[in-house]
C-alpha positions, 0 to 999 in steps of 0.5 A: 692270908693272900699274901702269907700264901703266896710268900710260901708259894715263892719260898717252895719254889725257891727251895725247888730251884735250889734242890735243882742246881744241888742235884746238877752239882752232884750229878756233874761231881758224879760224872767228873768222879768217874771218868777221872777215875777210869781214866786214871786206871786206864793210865795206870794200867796201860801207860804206866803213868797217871794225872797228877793230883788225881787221888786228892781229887777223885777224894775230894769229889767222893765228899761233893757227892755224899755232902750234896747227896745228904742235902739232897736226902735232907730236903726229901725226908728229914732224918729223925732222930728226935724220940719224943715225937715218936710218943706224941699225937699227930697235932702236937707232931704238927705243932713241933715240927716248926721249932723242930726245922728252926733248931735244925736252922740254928744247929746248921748255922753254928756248924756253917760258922765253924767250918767256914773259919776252918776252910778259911784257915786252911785256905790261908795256911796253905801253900800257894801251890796247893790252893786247889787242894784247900779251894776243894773243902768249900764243900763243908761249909757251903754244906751246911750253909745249904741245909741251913737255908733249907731247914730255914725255908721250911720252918718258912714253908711248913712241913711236906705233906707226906707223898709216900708212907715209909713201912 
């Protein structure tokens, strides 16, 4: 028992430090988004001119923010959309929730799969020009590998005891 408790000890704090770099990741693609973007209507306005590539990028950072956002959302209070639970009794909401993250866990994974293949073939059919343009959609899979691993360390974990209750 020992053992098993301390294993979720070290799960939760992996998960604590996974929450961390994810929220740096987002807070520094927020930041980038912004200057890029003031500094892009300061160029446009004043000096008739821009940064090439700068609109595919600041788009592409806009996905960085709300992926990163969502996993964010997802790690705090999983979204439910599941109706069943709303007609059940605490102890059986206990009970399902497990298998609730294990599927959640299999659903990711099979979407991990599809979009890494989809980054991937994007990535070799592009033109060696605009490689960064392709390097930039790692985001969807990278995506949902993260929610992957999170819905996986809390079927690991338990459930979150909850901190506030939402009215």
């Amino acid at each position: 028992m020992e053992a098993y408790t301390r294993n979720r000890s070290l799960f939760a704090k992996i998960e604590s430090k996974l929450t961390r770099i994810e929220s740096l990741i987002a807070s520094i693609s927020m930041v980038i988004m912004l200057v890029l973007s003031l500094l892009e209507i300061i160029l446009r306005n004043f000096f008739h001119t821009g940064i090439p590539g700068a609109s595919i990028l600041i788009q592409y950072l806009v996905l960085w923010v709300s992926f990163f956002g969502a996993i964010l959302a997802v790690r705090e209070r999983h979204i439910k959309i599941d109706v069943a639970i709303a007609f059940v009794n605490d102890i059986w909401r206990r009970r399902l929730e497990r298998p609730i993250f294990l599927f959640s866990t299999l659903v990711c994974g099979i979407l991990f799969w599809h979009a890494s293949r989809f980054w991937w073939d994007e990535w070799a059919s592009s033109n060696p020009d605009e490689r960064w343009v392709a390097a930039l959609g790692i985001i969807f899979p990278v995506t949902f590998c993260l929610l992957m691993l999170h819905f996986a360390l809390r079927a690991i974990i338990g459930p979150r005891s909850p901190k506030r209750v939402v009215k």
